[in-house]
Each structure stands twice: as C-alpha cells, then as structure tokens.
C-alpha positions as CSV (number, residue, x, y, z in Angstrom):
1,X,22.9,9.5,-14.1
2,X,19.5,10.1,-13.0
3,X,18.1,14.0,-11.8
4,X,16.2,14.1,-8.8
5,X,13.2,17.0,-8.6
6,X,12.9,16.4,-5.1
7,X,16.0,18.7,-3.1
8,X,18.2,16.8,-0.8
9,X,16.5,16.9,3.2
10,X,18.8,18.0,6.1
11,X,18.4,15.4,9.1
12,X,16.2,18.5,11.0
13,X,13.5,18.4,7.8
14,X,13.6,14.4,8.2
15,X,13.6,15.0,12.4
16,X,10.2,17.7,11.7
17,X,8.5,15.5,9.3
18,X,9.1,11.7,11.2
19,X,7.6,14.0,13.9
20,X,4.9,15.1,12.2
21,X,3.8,11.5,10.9
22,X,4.4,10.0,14.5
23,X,1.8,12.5,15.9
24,X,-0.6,11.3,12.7
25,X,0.2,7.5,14.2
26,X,-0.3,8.6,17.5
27,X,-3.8,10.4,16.6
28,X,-5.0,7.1,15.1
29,X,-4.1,4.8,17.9
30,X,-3.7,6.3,21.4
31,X,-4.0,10.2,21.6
32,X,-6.8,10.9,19.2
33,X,-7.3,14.3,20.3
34,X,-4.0,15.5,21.7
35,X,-2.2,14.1,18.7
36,X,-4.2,16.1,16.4
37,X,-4.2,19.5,18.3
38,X,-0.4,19.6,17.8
39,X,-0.6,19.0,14.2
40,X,-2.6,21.7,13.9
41,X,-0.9,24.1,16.0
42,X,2.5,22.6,13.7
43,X,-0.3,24.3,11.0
44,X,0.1,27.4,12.3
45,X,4.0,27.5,12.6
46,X,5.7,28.9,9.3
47,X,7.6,25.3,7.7
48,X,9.7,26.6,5.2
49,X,11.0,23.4,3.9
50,X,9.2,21.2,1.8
51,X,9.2,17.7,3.6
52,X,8.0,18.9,6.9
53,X,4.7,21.0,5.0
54,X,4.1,18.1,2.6
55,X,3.4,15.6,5.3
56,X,2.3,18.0,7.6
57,X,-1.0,18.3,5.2
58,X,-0.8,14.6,4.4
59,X,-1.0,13.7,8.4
60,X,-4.2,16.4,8.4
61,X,-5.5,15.2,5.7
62,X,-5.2,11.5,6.7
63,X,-6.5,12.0,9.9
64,X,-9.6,14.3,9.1
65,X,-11.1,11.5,6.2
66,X,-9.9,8.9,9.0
67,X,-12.4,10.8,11.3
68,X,-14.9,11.2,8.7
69,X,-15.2,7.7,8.0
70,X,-15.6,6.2,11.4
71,X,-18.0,8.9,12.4
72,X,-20.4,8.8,9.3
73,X,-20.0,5.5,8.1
74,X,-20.8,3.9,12.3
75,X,-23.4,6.2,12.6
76,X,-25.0,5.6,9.5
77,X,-24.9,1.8,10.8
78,X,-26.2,2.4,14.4
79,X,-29.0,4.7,12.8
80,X,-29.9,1.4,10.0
81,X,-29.4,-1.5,12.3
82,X,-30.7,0.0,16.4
83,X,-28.5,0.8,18.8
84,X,-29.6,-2.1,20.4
85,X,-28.6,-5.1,17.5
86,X,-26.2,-7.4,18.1
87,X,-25.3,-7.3,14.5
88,X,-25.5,-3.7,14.4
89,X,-22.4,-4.1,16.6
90,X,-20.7,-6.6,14.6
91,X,-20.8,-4.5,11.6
92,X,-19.7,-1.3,13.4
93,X,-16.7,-3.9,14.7
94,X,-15.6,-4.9,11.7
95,X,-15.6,-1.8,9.4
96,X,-13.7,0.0,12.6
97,X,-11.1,-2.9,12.9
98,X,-11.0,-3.4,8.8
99,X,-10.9,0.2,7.9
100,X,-9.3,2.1,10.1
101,X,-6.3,-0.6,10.3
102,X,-6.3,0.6,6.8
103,X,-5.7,4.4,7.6
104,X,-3.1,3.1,10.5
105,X,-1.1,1.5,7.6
106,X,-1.3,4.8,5.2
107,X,0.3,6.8,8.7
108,X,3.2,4.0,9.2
109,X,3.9,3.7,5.5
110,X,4.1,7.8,5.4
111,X,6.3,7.8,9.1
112,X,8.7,5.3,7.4
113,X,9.2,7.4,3.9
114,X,9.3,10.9,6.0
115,X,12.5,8.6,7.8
116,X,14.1,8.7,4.3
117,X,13.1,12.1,3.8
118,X,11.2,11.4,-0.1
119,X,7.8,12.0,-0.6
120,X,4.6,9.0,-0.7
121,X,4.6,8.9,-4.0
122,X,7.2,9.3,-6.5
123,X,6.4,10.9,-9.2
C-alpha cells in the first residue's frame, strides 16, 4: 500500500492544467505572443487547486528561459559572426532548430503529465 502526497485531481483541475500546457505548446510553435498573453492573464486569475498553479508557473517559466535563450544566445551570434555571414545563419539555424525543439519537448512532456493530472517530477 503506497501513500500518495500528491491529492487526487477532479477532471476540471486536469481540464485547467492540459489547458494551461497547450497554451505553453501553442506559445512555442504558432501563437508566440497570443499564447503567452493568456497564460499570464490565467496569472492573474485566483487557481485554488494545486495542478492548475503548478503548471501554470511551469508553462511561464518554460516559456520566458525559452525566450531568453533564442533572443540572447542569436543575438550574441549575429553580433560575433555579421549579419551578413552565411555561417552566421547556419549557426543561428541550428541552435534555433536544436534548442528550442528542446524546450517544445519539455511543453509536450508537461501537456501529457498535466493529462494524468501528476506533477513533472515525482518526488
């Protein structure tokens, strides 16, 4: 008989948070701004229940170092190589395309543990 520290989810916590994590998919791949407005307008509404807050941070989180790292880390690149270098561009390519498939398979990994209503991590 094992004890669980994480409290059973209704299917409305699983519906917020699988929300919640489709809007963080969504913000990486086709709505980057849109997708990110509503989580943090979801910020501002009062989650009582632990699921939907937990990946409601998590998505935030995700997103803003996603950001972060494209933005920095391409202009860095651009501001070493030229705008104007072919292999300026093929570095900028392939960090966006190896990287940030990275971040898109954090968000699907979180949307398809927010489905089962348990947390990232178990701890």
């Amino acid at each position: 008989m094992s004890i669980s520290l994480i409290p059973d989810c209704t299917k409305t916590e699983i519906k917020r948070a699988s929300n919640i994590t489709l809007m963080s998919l969504l913000n990486l791949t086709f709505l980057p701004l849109i997708s990110f407005l509503w989580l943090l307008i979801q910020l501002n509404k009062n989650h009582t229940d632990w699921l939907t807050t937990y990946y409601l941070k998590f998505s935030i989180k995700l997103n803003l170092n996603a950001a972060l790292a494209l933005g920095v880390v391409t202009g860095f690149m651009i501001v070493i190589g030229g705008f104007n270098s072919a292999w300026t561009w093929v570095y900028v390519i392939s960090y966006f395309t190896l990287v940030h498939t990275l971040f898109i398979l954090l968000a699907v990994w979180a949307m398809t543990r927010s489905w089962s209503g348990k947390r990232l991590k178990t701890d």
